[in-house]
C-alpha positions as CSV (number, residue, x, y, z in Angstrom):
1,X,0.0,0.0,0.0
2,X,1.2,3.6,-0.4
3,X,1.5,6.0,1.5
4,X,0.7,9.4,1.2
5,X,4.1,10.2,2.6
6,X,5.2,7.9,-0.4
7,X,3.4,10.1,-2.7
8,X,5.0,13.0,-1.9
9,X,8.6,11.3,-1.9
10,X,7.4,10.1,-5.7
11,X,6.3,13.9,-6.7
12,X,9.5,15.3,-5.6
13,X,11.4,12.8,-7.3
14,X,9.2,13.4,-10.3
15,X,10.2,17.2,-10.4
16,X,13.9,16.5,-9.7
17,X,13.8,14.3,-12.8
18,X,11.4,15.6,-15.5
19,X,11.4,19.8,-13.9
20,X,9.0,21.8,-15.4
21,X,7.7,18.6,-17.1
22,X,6.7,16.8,-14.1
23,X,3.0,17.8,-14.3
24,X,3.2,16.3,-17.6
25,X,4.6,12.6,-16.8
26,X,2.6,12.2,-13.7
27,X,-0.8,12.6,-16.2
28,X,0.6,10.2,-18.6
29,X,1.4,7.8,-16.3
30,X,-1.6,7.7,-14.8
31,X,-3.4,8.0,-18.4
32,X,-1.4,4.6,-19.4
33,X,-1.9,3.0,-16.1
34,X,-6.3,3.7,-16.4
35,X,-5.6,2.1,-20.4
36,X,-4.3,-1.1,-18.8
37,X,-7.0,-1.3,-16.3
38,X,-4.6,-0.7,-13.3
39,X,-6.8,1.5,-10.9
40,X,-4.5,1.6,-8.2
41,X,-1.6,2.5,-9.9
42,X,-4.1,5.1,-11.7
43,X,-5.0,6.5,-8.3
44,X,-1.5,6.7,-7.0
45,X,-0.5,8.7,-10.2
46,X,-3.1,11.0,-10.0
47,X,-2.6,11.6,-6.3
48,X,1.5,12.2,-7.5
49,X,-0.1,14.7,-10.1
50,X,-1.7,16.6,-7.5
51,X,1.5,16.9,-5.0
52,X,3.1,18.2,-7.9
53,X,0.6,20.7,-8.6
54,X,0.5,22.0,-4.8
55,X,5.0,21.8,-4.6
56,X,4.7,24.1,-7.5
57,X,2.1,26.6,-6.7
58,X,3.9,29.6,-6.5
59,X,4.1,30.3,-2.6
60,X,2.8,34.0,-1.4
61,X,4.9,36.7,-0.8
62,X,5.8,37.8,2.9
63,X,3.5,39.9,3.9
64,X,1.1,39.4,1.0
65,X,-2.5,38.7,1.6
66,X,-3.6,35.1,1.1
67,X,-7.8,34.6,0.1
């Protein structure tokens, strides 16, 4: 089983290999994975796809207002 701690070590290691194309692999893997009918690799993928999305949200300013 993985772990969401295991996620984020996988999204970081997806940025560090594939930079500003990590988004990118992560939706491709879990595109190929859904294909072959493998729904839990599909869900750990997509969960990969969305640490990457929140590591590279640009982070706010200090001082600047957050909504």
């Amino acid at each position: 089983m993985v772990t969401t701690s295991d996620i984020w070590c996988i999204a970081r290691a997806v940025i560090s290999q594939h930079c500003e194309h990590a988004e990118l692999h992560a939706a491709q893997r879990a595109d190929a994975l859904l294909a072959e009918g493998e729904l839990e690799g599909y869900r750990m993928w997509k969960g990969v796809l969305a640490a990457i999305i929140a590591i590279q949200q640009p982070k706010p300013s200090h001082g600047e207002r957050v909504n």
